[in-house]
C-alpha positions as semicolon CSV with decimal commas, in nm:
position;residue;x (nm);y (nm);z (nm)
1;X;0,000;0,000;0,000
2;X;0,118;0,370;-0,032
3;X;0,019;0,692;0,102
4;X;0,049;0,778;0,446
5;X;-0,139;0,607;0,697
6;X;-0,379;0,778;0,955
7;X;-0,367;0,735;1,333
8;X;-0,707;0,655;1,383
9;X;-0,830;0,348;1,410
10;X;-1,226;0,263;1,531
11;X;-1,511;0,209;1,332
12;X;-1,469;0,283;0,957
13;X;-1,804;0,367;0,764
14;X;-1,807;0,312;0,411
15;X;-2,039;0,515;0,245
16;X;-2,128;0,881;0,318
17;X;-2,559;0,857;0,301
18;X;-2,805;0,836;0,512
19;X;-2,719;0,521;0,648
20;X;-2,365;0,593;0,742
21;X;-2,451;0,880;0,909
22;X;-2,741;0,752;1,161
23;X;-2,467;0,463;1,208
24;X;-2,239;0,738;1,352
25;X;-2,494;0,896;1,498
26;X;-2,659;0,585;1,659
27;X;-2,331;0,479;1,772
28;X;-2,241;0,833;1,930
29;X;-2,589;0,833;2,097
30;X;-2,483;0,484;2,256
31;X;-2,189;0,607;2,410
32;X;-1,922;0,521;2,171
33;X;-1,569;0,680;2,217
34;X;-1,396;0,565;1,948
35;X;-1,251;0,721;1,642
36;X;-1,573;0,718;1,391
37;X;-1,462;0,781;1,003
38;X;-1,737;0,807;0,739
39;X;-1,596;0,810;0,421
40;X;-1,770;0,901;0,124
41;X;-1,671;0,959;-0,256
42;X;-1,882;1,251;-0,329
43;X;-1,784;1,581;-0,257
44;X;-2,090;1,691;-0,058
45;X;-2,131;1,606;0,323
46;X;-2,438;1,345;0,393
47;X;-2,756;1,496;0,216
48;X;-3,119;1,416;0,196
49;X;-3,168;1,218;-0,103
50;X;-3,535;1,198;-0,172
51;X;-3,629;1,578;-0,223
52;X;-3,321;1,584;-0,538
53;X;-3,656;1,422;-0,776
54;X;-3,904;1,629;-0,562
55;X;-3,877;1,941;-0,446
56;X;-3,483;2,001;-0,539
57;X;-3,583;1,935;-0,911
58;X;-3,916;2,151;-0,895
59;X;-3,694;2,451;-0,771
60;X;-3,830;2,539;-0,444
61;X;-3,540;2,415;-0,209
62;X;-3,214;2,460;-0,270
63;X;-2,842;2,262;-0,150
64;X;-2,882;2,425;0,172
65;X;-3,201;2,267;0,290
66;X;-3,072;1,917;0,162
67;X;-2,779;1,874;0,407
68;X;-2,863;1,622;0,727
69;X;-2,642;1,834;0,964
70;X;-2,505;2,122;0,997
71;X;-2,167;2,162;0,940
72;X;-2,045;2,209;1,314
73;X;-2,227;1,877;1,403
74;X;-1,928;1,653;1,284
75;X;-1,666;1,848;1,475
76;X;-1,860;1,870;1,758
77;X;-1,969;1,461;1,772
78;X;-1,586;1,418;1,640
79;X;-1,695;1,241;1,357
80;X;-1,431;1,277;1,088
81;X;-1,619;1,309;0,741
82;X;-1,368;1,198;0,470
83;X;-1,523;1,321;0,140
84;X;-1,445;1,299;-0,244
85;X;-1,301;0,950;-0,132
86;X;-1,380;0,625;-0,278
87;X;-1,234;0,357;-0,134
88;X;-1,090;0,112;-0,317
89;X;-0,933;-0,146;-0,107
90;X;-1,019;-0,277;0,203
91;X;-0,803;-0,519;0,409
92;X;-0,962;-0,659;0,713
93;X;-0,649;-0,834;0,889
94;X;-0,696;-0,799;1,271
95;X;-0,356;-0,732;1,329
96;X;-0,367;-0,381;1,129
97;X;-0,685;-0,346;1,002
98;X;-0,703;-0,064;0,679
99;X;-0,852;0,095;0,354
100;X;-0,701;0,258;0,066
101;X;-0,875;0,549;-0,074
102;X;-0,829;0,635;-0,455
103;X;-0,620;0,915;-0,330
104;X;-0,369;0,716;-0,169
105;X;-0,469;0,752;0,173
106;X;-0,467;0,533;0,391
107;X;-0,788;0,492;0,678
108;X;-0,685;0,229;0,991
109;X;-0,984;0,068;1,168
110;X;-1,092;-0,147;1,414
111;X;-1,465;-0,225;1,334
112;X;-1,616;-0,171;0,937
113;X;-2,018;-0,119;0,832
114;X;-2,066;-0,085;0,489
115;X;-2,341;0,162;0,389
116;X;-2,244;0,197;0,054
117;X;-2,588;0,290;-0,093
118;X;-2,672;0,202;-0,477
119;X;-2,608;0,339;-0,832
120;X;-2,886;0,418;-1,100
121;X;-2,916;0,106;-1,343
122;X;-2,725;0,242;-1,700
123;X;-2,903;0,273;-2,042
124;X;-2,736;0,054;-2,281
125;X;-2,847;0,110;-2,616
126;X;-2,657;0,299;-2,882
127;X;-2,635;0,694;-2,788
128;X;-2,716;0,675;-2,457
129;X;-2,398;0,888;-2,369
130;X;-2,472;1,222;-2,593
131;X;-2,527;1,492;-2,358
132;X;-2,873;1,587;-2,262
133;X;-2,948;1,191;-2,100
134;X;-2,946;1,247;-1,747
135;X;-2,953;1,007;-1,424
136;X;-3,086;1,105;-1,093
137;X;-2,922;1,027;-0,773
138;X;-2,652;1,274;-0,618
139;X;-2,688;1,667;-0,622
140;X;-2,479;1,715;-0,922
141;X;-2,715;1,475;-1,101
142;X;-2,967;1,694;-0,944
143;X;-2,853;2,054;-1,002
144;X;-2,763;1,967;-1,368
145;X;-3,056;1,821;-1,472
146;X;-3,220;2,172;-1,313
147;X;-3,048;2,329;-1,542
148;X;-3,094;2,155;-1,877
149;X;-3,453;2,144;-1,812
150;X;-3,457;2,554;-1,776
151;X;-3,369;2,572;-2,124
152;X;-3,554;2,237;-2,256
153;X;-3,867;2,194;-2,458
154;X;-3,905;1,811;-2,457
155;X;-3,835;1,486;-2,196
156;X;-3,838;1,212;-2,239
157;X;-3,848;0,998;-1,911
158;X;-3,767;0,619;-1,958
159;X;-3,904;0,449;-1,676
160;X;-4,212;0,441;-1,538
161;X;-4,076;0,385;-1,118
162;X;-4,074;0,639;-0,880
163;X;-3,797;0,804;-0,969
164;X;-3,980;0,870;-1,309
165;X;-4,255;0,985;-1,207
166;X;-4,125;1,251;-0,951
167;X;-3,911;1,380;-1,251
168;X;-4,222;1,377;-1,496
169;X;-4,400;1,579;-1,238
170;X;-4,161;1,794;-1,180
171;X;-4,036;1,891;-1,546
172;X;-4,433;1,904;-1,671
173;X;-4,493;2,153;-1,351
174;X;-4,244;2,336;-1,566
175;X;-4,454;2,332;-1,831
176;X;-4,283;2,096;-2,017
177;X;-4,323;1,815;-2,304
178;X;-4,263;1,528;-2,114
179;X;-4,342;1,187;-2,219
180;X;-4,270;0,882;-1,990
181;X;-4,162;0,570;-2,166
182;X;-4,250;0,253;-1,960
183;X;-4,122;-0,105;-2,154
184;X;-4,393;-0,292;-1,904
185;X;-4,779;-0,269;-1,919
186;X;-4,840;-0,071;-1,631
187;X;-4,636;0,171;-1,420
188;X;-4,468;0,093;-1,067
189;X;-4,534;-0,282;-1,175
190;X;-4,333;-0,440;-0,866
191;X;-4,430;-0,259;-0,590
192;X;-4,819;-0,156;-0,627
193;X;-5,149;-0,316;-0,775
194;X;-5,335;-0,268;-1,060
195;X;-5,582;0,006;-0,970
196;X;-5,278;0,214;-0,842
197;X;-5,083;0,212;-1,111
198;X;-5,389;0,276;-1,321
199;X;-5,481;0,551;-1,093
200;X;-5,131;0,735;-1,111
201;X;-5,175;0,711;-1,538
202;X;-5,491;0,866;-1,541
203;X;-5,308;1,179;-1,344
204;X;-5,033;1,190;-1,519
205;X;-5,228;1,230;-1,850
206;X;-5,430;1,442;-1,651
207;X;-5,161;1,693;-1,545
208;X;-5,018;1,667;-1,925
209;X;-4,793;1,389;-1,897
210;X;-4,835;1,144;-2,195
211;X;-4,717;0,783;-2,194
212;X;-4,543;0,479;-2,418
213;X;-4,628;0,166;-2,275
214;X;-4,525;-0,145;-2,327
215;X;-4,258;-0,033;-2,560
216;X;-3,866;-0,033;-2,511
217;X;-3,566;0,179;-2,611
218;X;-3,368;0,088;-2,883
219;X;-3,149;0,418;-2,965
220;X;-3,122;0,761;-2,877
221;X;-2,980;0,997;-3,144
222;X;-2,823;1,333;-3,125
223;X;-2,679;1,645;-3,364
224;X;-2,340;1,668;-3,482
225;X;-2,239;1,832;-3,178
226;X;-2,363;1,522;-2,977
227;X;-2,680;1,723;-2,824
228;X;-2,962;1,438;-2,760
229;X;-3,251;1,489;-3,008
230;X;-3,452;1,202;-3,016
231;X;-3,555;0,867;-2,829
232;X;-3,655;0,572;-3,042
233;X;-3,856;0,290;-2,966
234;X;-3,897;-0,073;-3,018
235;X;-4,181;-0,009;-3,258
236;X;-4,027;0,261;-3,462
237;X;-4,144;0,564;-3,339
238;X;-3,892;0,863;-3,263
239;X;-3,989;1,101;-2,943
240;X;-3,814;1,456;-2,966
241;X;-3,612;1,491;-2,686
242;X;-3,378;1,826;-2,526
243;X;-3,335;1,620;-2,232
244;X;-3,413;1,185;-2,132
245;X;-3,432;1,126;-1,768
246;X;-3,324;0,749;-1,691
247;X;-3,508;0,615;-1,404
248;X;-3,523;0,251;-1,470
249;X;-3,385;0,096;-1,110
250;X;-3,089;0,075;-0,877
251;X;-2,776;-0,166;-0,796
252;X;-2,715;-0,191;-0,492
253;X;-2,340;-0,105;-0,428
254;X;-2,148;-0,459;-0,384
255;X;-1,796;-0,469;-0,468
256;X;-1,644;-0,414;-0,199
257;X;-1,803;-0,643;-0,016
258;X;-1,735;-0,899;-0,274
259;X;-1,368;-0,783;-0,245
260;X;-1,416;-0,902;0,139
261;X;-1,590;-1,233;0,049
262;X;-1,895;-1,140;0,203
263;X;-2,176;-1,301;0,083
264;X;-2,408;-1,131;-0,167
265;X;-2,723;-1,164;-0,396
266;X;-2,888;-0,863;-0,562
267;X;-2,732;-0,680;-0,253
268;X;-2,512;-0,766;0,080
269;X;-2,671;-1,026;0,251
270;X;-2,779;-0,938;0,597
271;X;-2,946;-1,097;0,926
272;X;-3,198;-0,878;1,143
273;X;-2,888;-0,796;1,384
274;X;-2,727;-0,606;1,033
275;X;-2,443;-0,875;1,064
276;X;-2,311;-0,970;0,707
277;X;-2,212;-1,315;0,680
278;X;-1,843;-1,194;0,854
279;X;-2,030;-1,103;1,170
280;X;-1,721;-0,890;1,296
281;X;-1,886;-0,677;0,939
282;X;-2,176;-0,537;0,941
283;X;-2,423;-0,322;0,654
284;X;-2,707;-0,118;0,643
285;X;-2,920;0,075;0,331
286;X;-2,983;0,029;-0,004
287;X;-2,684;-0,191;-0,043
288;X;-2,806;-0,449;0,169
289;X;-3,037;-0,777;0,099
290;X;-3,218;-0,936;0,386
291;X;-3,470;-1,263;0,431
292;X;-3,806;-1,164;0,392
293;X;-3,940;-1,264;0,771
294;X;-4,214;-1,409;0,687
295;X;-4,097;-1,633;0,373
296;X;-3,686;-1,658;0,472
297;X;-3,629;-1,828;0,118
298;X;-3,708;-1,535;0,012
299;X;-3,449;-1,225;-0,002
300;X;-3,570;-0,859;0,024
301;X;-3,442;-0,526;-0,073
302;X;-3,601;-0,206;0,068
303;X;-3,456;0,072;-0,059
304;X;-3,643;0,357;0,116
305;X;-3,479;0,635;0,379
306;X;-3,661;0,426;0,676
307;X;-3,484;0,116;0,580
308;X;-3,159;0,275;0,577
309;X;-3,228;0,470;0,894
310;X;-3,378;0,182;1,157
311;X;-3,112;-0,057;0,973
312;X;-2,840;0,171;1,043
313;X;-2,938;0,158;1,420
314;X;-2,943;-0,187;1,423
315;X;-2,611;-0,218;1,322
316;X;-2,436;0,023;1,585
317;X;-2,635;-0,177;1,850
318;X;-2,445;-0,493;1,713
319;X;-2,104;-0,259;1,714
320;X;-2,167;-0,135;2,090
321;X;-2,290;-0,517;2,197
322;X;-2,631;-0,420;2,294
323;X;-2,994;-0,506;2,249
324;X;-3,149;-0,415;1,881
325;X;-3,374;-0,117;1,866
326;X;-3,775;-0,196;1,854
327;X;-3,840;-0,305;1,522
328;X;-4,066;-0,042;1,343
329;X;-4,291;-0,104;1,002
330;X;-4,139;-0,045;0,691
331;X;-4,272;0,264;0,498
332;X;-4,223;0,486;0,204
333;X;-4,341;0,805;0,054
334;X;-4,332;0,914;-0,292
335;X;-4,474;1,300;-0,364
336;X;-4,578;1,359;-0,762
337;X;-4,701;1,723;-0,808
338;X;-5,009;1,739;-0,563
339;X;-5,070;1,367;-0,534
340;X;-4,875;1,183;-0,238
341;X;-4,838;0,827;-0,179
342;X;-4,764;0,659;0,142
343;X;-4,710;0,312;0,188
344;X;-4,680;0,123;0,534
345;X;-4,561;-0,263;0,519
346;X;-4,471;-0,490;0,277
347;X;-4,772;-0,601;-0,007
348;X;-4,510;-0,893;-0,155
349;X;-4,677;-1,179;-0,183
350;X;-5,016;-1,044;-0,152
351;X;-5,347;-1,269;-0,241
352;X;-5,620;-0,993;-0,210
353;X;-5,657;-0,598;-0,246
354;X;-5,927;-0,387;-0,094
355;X;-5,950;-0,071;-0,257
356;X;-6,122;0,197;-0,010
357;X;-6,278;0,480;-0,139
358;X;-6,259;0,630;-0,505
359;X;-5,967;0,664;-0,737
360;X;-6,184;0,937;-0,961
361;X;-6,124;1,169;-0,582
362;X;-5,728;1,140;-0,623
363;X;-5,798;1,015;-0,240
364;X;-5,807;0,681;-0,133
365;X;-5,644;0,414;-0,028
366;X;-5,534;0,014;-0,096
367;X;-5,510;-0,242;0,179
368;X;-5,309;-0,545;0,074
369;X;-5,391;-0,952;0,251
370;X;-5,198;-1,243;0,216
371;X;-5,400;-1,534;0,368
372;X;-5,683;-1,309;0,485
373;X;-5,440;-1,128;0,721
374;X;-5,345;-0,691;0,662
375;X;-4,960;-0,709;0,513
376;X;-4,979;-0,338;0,387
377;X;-5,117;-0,015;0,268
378;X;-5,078;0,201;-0,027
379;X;-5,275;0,510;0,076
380;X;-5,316;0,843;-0,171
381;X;-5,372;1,165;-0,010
382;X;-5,520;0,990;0,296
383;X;-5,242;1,004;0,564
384;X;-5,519;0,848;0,827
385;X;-5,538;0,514;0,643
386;X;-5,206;0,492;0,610
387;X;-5,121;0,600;1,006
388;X;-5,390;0,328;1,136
389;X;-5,272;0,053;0,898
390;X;-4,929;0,143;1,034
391;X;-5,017;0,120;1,417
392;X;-5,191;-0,189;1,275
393;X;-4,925;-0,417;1,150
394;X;-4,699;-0,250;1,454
395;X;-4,962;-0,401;1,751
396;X;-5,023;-0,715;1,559
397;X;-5,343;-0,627;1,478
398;X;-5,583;-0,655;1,106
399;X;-5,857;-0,494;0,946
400;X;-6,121;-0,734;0,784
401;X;-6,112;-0,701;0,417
402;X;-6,486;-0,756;0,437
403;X;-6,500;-0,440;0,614
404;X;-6,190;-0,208;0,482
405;X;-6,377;-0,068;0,181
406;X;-6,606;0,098;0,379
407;X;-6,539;0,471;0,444
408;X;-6,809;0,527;0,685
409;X;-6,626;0,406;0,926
410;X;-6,235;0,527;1,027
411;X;-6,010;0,230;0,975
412;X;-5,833;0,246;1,312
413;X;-6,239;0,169;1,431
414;X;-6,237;-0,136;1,199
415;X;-5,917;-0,274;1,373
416;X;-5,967;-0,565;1,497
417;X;-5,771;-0,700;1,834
418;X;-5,394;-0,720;1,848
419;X;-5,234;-1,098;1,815
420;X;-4,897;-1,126;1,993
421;X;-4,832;-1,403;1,811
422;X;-4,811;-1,106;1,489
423;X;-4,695;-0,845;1,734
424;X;-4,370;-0,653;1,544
425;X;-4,107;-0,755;1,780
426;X;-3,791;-0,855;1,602
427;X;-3,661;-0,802;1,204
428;X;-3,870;-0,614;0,947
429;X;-4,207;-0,726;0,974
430;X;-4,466;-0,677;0,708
């Protein structure tokens, strides 16, 4: 190795997000002394991520409101942030435990958590490096998408996720052409029903958004001075184009940990104490893959900031050698211009849907049942259903689906007795 070692040693974070930094703030809060270094390739300081395809993109907050603390907070907690540093190497050996950045330095350690986070899944068809094809995940992505789309005309969005449609809200509030291109028959396929993601079409093309389903991308095409003009499709057609937003998944971060040996699917695999399968190792966030609870053959990624939060607690409790946090209900939010979706638990696997009240409102909600028994909630503009579904699946408790459609009655009335036997006590519950 070159470069000239540190003298710290402790706990070494990898990855500067959300999840590294509620690890060193978890393990602070437990009375950690240690050295704590969070290292981080981007140049930034840990940042919200969410509002970058919300409210950052829309214009109405700006870098300031993003950051998680303020600047004084890591000096005071002695938390030594180690930015615009990728690491590259990691060696593990007790003896003289240490990681190389790609800047030659050299970062000793005791104790490592990876919270290495995720990269946006590539285009790969011809063109899809002219300028003007953007990907959304850090605040450079962020800020210079804001800016090509204060001078565009026409986007194209490929993908038909979340990510997509936060950016297709936001560039059409801008009075944009925006057309989202979506290669399966209905949007946010893997993680909603049917009437949902027929629901968010209708108010897409309501708000001006117009959509290509079932069709893929074959090229994108560009000027002589390699400017992106159009987007073409698997049937032909060519969509103008000033700027394509690709939004078509994640992968988790990995490569390290396959440097280490760890084992991995999709994403690092993980037990409910946030060991990796080198339990002196542990991982948290989007880079992580754990065994769905209730179906263990079964491995689960949840890439949402409450995963990477409650996970990253979990693992300084396994670093300071005490008892796990409560476990808490997974949930997600996703805003798209007025409309906003919250979802409590986990609807994989589901066998039955209730929708409660009326789509045509742009308020309702959709309770999911595996077996009979509540797994989740996908609630629009009705932050009531989705707080009593919530406490719900947190006491153990369900809501008939004979019963759940009907809005006379509040659904935290129509919940039925808790069952400790489904009480969330241990690992992510759904």
């Amino acid at each position: 190795m070159h470069g000239s070692p540190t003298a710290s040693a402790g706990t070494l974070i990898v990855g500067a997000g959300q999840a590294g930094l509620q690890l060193a703030v978890s393990l602070r809060a437990g009375g950690y002394s240690a050295p704590i270094t969070l290292a981080g390739a981007e140049t930034d300081r840990p940042y919200q991520r969410p509002p970058l395809s919300k409210s950052f993109l829309a214009g109405t907050i700006d870098e300031d409101n993003l950051a998680l603390r303020a600047p004084g907070f890591y000096t005071d907690n002695d938390i030594d942030v180690v930015a615009a540093s990728r690491i590259v190497t990691l060696n593990p050996d007790s003896s003289g435990a240490s990681a190389l950045t790609n800047g030659g330095r050299v970062i000793r350690f005791e104790r490592l958590a990876l919270t290495t986070g995720s990269r946006p899944r590539r285009l790969t068809v011809p063109g899809a490096d002219l300028f003007g094809v953007c990907y959304l995940r850090s605040i450079d992505d962020a800020g210079r998408l804001r800016e090509l789309l204060n001078a565009a005309h026409s986007v194209v969005v490929i993908g038909g996720g979340f990510i997509g449609l936060e950016a297709a809200a936001a560039a059409r509030r801008r009075g944009l052409h925006v057309t989202v291109v979506e290669s399966s028959g209905r949007l946010l396929r893997r993680v909603v029903a049917p009437p949902i993601s027929e629901f968010y079409r209708q108010a897409h093309l309501k708000r001006g958004v117009r959509f290509r389903m079932g069709c893929g991308v074959t090229a994108v095409h560009g000027d002589d001075d390699g400017n992106v003009t159009t987007v073409e499709l698997s049937d032909g057609t060519r969509l103008a184009a000033d700027v394509v937003i690709v939004g078509i998944g994640v992968e988790p971060r990995i490569e390290l940990a396959r440097q280490l040996g760890l084992d991995c699917a999709r994403g690092i695999i993980v037990d409910d104490q946030a060991r990796t399968s080198n339990p002196s190792i542990v991982a948290a966030g989007d880079c992580t893959v754990q065994p769905h609870p209730r179906h263990p053959e079964t491995l689960i990624g949840l890439e949402s900031v409450q995963n990477a939060v409650d996970q990253a607690k979990v693992a300084a409790a396994t670093i300071l050698g005490v008892s796990r946090p409560p476990a808490v209900v997974p949930w997600f939010w996703s805003d798209q211009s007025d409309l906003k979706l919250q979802i409590a638990g986990l609807s994989t696997g589901y066998d039955e849907f209730v929708v409660r009240g009326d789509p045509a409102t742009e308020s309702f909600s959709v309770l999911y049942y595996r077996q009979s028994r509540l797994i989740a909630v996908d609630a629009v503009n009705q932050p009531h259903d989705f707080m009593a579904v919530k406490r719900a699946l947190a006491l153990g408790a369900s809501i008939p689906a004979t019963v759940a459609g009907d809005t006379r009655s509040a659904l935290k009335v129509l919940m039925g007795a808790p069952d400790p036997a489904e009480r969330l006590t241990v690992g992510v519950r759904p």
